[in-house]
C-alpha positions as CSV (number, residue, x, y, z in Angstrom):
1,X,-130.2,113.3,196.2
2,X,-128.1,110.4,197.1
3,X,-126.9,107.5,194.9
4,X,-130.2,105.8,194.5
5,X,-132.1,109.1,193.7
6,X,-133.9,109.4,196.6
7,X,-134.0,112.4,198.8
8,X,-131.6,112.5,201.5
9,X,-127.5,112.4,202.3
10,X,-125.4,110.0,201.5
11,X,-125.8,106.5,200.2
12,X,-129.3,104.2,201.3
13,X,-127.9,100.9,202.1
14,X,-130.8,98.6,201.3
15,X,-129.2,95.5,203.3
16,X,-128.7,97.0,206.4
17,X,-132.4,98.0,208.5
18,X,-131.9,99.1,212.5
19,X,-128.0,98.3,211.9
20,X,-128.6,94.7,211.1
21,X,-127.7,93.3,208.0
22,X,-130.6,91.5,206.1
23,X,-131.1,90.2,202.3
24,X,-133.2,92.5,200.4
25,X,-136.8,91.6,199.7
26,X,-137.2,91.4,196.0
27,X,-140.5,89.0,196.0
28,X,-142.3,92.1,194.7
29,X,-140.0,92.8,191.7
30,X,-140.5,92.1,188.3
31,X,-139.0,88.7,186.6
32,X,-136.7,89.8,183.7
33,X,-134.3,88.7,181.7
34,X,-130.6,89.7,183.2
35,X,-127.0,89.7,182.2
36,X,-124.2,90.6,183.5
37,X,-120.2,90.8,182.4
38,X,-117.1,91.0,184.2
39,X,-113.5,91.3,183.8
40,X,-110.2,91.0,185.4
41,X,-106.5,90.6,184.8
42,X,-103.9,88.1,186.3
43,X,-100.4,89.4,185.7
44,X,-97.4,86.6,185.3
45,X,-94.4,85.9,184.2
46,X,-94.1,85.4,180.5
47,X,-92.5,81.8,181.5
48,X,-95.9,81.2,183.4
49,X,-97.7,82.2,180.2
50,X,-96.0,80.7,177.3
51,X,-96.3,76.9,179.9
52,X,-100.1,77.9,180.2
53,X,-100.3,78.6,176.1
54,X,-98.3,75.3,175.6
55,X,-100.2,73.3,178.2
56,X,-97.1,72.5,180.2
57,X,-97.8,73.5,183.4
58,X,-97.1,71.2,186.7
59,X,-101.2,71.0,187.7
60,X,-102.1,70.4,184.2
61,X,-104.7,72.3,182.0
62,X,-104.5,75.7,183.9
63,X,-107.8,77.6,182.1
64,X,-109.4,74.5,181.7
65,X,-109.3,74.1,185.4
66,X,-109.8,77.7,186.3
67,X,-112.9,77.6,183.6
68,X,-114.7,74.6,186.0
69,X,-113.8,76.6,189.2
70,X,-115.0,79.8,187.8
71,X,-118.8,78.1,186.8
72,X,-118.9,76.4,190.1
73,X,-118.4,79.7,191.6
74,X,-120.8,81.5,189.9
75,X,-123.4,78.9,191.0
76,X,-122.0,79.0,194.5
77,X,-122.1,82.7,194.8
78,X,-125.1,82.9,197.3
79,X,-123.8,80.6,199.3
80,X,-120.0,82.7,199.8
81,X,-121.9,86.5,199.5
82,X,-124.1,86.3,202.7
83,X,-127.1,88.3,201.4
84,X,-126.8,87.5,197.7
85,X,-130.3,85.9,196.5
86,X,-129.9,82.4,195.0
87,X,-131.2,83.0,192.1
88,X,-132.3,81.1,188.9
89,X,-129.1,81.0,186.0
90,X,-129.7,80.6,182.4
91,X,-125.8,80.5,180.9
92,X,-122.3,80.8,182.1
93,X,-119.5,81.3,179.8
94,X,-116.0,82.2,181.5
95,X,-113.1,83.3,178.5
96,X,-109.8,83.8,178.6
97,X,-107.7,86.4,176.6
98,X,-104.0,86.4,176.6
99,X,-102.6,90.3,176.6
100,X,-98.9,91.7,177.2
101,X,-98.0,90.1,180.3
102,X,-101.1,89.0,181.7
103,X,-104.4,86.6,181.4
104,X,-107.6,88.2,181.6
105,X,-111.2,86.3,182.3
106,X,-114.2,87.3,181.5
107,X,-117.6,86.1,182.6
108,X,-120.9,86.6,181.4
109,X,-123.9,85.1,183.5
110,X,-127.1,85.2,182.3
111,X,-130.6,84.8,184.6
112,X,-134.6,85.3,184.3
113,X,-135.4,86.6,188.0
114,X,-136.0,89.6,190.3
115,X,-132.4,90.5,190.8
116,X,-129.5,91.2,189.1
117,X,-126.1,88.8,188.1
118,X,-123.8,91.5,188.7
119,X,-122.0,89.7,192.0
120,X,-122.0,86.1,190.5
121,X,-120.2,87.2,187.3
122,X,-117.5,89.0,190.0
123,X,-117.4,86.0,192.0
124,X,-116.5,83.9,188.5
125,X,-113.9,86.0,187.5
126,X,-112.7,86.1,190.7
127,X,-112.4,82.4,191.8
128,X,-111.2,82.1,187.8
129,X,-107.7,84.3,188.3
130,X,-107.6,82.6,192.0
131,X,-107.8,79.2,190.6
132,X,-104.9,80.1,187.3
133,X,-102.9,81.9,190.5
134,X,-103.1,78.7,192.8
135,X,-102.2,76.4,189.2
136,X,-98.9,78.1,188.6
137,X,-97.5,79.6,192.2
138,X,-94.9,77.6,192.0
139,X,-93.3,78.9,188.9
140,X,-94.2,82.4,190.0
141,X,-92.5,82.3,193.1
142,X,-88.9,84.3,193.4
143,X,-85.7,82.5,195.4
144,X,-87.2,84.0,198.8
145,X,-90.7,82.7,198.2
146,X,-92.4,85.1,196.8
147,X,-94.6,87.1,194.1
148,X,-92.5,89.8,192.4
149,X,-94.6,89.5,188.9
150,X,-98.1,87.9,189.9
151,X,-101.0,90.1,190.6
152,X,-104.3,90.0,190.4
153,X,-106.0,93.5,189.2
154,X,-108.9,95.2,187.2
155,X,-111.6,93.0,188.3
156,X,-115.1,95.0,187.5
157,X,-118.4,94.7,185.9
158,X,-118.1,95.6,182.5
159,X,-121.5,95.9,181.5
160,X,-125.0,94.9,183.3
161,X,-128.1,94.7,181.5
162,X,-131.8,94.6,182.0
163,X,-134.8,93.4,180.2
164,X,-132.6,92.2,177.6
């Protein structure tokens, strides 16, 4: 069995039919209730993180900002993920957590459709730790210009759910 539990090797690539790429048709699918959570980390200096935490940053209200980019991009998502359905969105809520050395987003996207949030909560976090990255470059940048500290890491689905 392959990945999808049908019969056969290897993994059944439901976009791709006579090695063109096409968006799946889902027409005859059940609407349900979907959700979908995501994660990822942005590591920084703890210069970077104590400006964000006391709102003194150069570009103002980092998380603020990345919160707004993050939502837009979740809304956005068919529109930058070629064969991702546009799709119908009930809630977005994009969080921020401060750990040791890093900021990590969260998003939860939540729809009543045919298909599943999984790729619009990615694309939030996503355009999220872009958007904090892009806010404080230059006070992450070393003497030569560049990003000794400042990575972006861990971004995943933490949990999708069905019917919920």
């Amino acid at each position: 069995m392959n990945e999808s539990g049908k019969q056969g090797e290897g993994p059944v690539f439901t976009h791709i039919e006579n090695d063109r790429a096409q968006m799946v048709d889902i027409s005859a699918k059940t609407e349900v209730p979907r959700e979908a959570v995501a994660s990822g980390r942005i590591y920084l200096r703890g210069e970077t993180l104590r400006a964000i935490r006391e709102g003194t940053t150069v570009k103002g209200n980092v998380l603020a900002t990345a919160r707004v980019a993050a939502t837009l991009a979740v809304k956005d998502t068919p529109r930058i993920i070629p064969m991702c359905h546009p799709i119908p969105l009930g809630g977005i809520t994009i969080d921020f957590e401060e750990g040791d050395g890093y900021i990590e987003a969260t998003a939860r996207v939540k729809s009543y459709g045919r298909t599943g949030v999984e790729m619009e909560a990615l694309t939030g976090v996503s355009v999220a730790l872009l958007t904090v990255w892009d806010m404080v470059k230059s006070a992450e940048k070393d003497e030569n210009g560049q990003y000794p500290v400042t990575r972006i890491d861990a971004v995943h689905v933490v949990e999708k759910r069905k019917g919920v």
